[in-house]
KEFI-928688 format. One record per residue (C-alpha): z, y negated, x. Coordinates in steps of 0.1 Angstrom, whole numbers, plus 5000, padded with zeros to 4 digits. Layout:
// residues N
REC     z     y     x
REC     Z     Y     X
...
//
This chain:
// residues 341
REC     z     y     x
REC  6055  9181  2631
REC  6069  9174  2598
REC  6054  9151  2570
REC  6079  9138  2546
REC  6072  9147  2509
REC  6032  9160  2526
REC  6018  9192  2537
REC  6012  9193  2572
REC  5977  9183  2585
REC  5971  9222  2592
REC  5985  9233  2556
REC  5963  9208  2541
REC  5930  9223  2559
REC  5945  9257  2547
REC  5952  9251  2515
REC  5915  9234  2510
REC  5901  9264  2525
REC  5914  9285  2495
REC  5925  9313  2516
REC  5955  9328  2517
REC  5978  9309  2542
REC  5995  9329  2570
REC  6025  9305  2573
REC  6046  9287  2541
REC  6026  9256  2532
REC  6055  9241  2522
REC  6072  9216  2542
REC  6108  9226  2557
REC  6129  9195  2537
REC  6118  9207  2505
REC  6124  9247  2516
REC  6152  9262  2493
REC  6169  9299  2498
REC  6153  9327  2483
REC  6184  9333  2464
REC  6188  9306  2448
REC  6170  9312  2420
REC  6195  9340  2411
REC  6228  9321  2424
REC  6213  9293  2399
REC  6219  9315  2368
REC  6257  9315  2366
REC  6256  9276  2368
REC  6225  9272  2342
REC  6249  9299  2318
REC  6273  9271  2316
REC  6247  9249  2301
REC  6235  9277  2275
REC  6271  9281  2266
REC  6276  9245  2258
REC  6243  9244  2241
REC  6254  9274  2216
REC  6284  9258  2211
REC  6265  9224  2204
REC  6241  9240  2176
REC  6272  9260  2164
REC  6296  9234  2156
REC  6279  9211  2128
REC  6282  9247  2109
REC  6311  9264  2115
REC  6348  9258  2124
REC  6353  9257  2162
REC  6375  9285  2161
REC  6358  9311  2152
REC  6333  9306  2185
REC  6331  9332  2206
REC  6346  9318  2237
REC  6361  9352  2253
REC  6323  9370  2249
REC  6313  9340  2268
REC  6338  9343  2296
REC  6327  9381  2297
REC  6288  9375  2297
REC  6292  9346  2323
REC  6311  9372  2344
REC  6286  9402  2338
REC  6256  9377  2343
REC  6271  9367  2377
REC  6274  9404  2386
REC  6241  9413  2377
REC  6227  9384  2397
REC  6249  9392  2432
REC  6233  9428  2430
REC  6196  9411  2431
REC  6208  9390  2461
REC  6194  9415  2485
REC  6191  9387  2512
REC  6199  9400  2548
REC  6225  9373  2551
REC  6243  9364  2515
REC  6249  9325  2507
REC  6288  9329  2508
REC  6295  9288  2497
REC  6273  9295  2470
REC  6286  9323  2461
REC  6321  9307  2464
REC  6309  9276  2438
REC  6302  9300  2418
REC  6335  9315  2415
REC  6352  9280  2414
REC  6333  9269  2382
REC  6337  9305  2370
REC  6374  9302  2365
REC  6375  9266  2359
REC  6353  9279  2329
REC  6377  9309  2321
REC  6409  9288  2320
REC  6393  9261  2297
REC  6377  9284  2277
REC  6408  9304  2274
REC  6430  9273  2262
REC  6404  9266  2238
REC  6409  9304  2223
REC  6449  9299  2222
REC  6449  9264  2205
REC  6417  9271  2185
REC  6435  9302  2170
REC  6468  9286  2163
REC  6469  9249  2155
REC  6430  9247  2152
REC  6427  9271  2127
REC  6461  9262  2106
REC  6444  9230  2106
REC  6412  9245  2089
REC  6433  9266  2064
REC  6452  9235  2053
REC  6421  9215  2051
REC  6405  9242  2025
REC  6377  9252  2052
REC  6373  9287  2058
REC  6343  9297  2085
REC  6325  9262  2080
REC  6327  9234  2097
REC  6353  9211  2089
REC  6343  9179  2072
REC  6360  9150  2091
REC  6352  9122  2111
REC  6368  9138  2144
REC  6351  9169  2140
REC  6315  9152  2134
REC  6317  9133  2168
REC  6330  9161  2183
REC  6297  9177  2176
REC  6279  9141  2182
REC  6298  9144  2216
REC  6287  9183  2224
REC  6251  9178  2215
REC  6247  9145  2240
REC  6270  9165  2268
REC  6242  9191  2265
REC  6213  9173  2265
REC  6228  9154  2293
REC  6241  9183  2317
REC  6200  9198  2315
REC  6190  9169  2342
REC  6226  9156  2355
REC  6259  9174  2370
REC  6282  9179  2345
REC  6311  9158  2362
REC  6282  9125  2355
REC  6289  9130  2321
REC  6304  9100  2306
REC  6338  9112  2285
REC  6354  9079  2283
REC  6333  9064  2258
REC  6340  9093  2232
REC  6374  9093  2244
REC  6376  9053  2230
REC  6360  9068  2198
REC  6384  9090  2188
REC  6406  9061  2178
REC  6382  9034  2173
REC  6357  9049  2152
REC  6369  9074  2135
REC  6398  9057  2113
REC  6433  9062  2111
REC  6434  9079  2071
REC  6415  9098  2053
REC  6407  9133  2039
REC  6423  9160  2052
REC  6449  9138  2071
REC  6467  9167  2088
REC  6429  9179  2103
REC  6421  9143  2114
REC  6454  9142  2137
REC  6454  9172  2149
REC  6417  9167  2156
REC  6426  9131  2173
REC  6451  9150  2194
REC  6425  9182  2205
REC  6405  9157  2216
REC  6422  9132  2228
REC  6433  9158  2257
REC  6399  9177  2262
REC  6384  9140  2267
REC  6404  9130  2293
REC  6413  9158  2313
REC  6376  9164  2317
REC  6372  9125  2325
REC  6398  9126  2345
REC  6384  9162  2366
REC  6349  9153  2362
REC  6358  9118  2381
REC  6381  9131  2410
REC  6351  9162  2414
REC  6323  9136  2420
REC  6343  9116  2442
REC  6348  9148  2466
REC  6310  9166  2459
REC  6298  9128  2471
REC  6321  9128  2500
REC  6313  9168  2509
REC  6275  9171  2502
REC  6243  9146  2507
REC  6227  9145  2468
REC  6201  9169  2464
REC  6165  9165  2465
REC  6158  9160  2425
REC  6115  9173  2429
REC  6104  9209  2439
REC  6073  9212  2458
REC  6051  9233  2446
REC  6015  9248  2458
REC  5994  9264  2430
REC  5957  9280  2428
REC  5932  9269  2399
REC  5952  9236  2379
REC  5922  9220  2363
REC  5941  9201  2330
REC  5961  9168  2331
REC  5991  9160  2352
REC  6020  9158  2333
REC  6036  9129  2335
REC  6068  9134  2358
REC  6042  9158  2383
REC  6028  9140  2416
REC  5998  9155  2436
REC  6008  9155  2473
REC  5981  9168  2489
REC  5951  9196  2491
REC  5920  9196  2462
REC  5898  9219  2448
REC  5910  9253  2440
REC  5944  9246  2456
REC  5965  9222  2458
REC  6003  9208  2462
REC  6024  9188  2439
REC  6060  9177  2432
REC  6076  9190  2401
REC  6110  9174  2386
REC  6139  9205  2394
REC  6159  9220  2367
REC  6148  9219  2329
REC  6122  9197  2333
REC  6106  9219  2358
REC  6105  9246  2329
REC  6081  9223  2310
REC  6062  9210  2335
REC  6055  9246  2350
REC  6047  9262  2313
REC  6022  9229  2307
REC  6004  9236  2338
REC  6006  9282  2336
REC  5987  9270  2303
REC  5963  9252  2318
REC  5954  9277  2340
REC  5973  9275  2368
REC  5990  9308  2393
REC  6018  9298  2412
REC  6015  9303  2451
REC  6049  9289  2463
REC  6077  9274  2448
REC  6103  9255  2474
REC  6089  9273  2501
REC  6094  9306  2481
REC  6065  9335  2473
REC  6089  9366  2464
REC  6110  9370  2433
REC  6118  9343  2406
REC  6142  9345  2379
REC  6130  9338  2342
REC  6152  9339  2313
REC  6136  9340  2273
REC  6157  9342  2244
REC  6137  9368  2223
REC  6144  9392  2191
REC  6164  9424  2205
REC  6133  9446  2203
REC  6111  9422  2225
REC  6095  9439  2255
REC  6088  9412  2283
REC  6053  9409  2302
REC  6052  9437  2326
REC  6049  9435  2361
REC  6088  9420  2364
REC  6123  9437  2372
REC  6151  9427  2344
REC  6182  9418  2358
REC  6201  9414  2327
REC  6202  9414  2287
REC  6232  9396  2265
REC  6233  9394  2231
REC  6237  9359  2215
REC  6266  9362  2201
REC  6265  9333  2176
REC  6225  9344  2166
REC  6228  9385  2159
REC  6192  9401  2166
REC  6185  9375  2195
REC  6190  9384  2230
REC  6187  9367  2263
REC  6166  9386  2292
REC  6169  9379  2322
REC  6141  9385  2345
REC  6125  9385  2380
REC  6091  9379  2389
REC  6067  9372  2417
REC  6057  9337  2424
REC  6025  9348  2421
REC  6029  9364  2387
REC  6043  9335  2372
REC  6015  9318  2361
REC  6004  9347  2337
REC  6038  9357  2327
REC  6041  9318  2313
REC  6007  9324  2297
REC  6012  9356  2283
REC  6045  9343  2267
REC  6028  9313  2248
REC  6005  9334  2235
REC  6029  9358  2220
REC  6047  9324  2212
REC  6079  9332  2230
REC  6094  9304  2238
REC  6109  9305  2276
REC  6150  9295  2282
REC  6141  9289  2318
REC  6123  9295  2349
REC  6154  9289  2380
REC  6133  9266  2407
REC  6158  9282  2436
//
């Protein structure tokens, strides 16, 4: 019998018991592959991406990013993570959405390298700007625009994002003279395009992921040993008490707060979506960092935009995690992401 967003009556009595439950506690509507946690990396590299870009851009000149090391790393990242699918029976669609958005990202990062190396940076050179970023009103709300596409891609699908309203921007809020006249219009004309091609995909791609796919449960249920400190706020109790209990996390970033805030309180992690083997854990740490042991590393990549800082990415038990987030604060390392399948 099934209990929607509940333990079962018999998980419950388990789960007060304290022992360790012979069955998965966790009820089958909020189970999620055991792979997912590594399929999840390629898609949560193109939010890191656009996040570097984000924090590059009020700096430097767009076209000196490094968007062909971040084709390869997505690529290498995705290879990395297909070896540590070791499931019996791979998740091929997956593993086919993952190649879609891996070439969409190749192709647009590619015509961003042959127009940001031509006209882009002919643009800079005539505007006096050599490496930094250039000073006009375009390229500020171009960074305006990348930093709120990030912050809003960490809870919502990308194709959510509104483009239009930056899109009207260009023209209305920018102003039609000014310094470095050349750099505003070819600016005006960069994005102009990039704007509305991605309004225009981003619409047509929700209309068919709506069409295809029911929307995804947005909470992860979780069953953990030993939380004695405050709830956060965005975390429900669902059931047990005592030494063990359930609860429903927010998914994606937020579920990398919400997890660290309650490792810290003292809490080991006994499943995660129905999940107790390996979870995948990501920290952006100097290059000689040595990560808490008792985990497999699937990958390392440099930064390129930060030399000395590497990401690492790692696999753990569910049952480690708890002390892995602990032992992480302590050393105050701050943690990219833990991928909630």
């Amino acid at each position: 019998m099934r209990v929607t967003g509940i333990p079962t009556v018999l998980a419950l009595l388990l789960l007060l018991g304290g022992a360790a439950p012979a069955t998965l506690v966790t009820p089958e509507e909020h189970r999620r592959p055991a792979d997912n946690t590594f399929l999840t990396g390629p898609e949560w590299f193109l939010v890191f991406s656009p996040e570097e870009y984000a924090a590059y851009l009020p700096h430097h000149a767009p076209s000196r990013f490094p968007f062909v090391g971040h084709i390869s790393q997505f690529w290498q990242g995705y290879a990395a993570i297909s070896r540590a699918d070791t499931l019996p029976h791979p998740n091929y669609s997956y593993h086919l959405m993952i190649a879609v958005i891996g070439v969409s990202t190749t192709v647009e990062y590619g015509l961003k390298v042959l127009y940001e190396t031509t006209a882009g940076r002919f643009t800079e050179a005539v505007s006096g700007v050599t490496g930094n970023a250039p000073d006009t009103a375009e390229d500020r709300l171009a960074a305006k625009t990348a930093a709120d596409y990030v912050a809003f891609i960490k809870v919502q699908p990308w194709y959510e994002f509104d483009f239009v309203t930056p899109l009207k921007a260009v023209w209305s809020d920018t102003g039609w003279w000014g310094q470095h006249p050349l750099r505003k219009w070819e600016r005006k004309y960069m994005l102009t395009s990039e704007y509305a091609a991605k309004a225009a995909y981003g619409w047509a791609l929700g209309r068919a992921t709506r069409a295809s796919y029911d929307r995804p449960i947005e909470r992860t249920f979780v069953v953990l040993r030993g939380f004695e400190g405050e709830l956060p706020k965005d975390v429900q109790r669902v059931g047990g008490s005592g030494d063990s209990a359930a609860f429903l996390l927010p998914r994606y970033q937020a579920f990398t707060t919400d997890a660290q805030a309650m490792a810290n309180s003292g809490a080991d992690f006994r499943e995660i979506a129905g999940n107790r083997d390996g979870i995948m854990v990501s920290i952006v740490a100097a290059s000689e960092f040595t990560p808490p042991q008792g985990g497999r590393l699937l990958y390392r990549q440099e930064i390129l935009t930060q030399p000395g800082l590497d990401r690492f990415a790692l696999s753990y038990p569910v049952a480690k995690l708890g002390a892995v987030l602990r032992a992480l604060n302590r050393a105050r390392i701050p943690v990219e992401h833990v991928y909630d399948y």
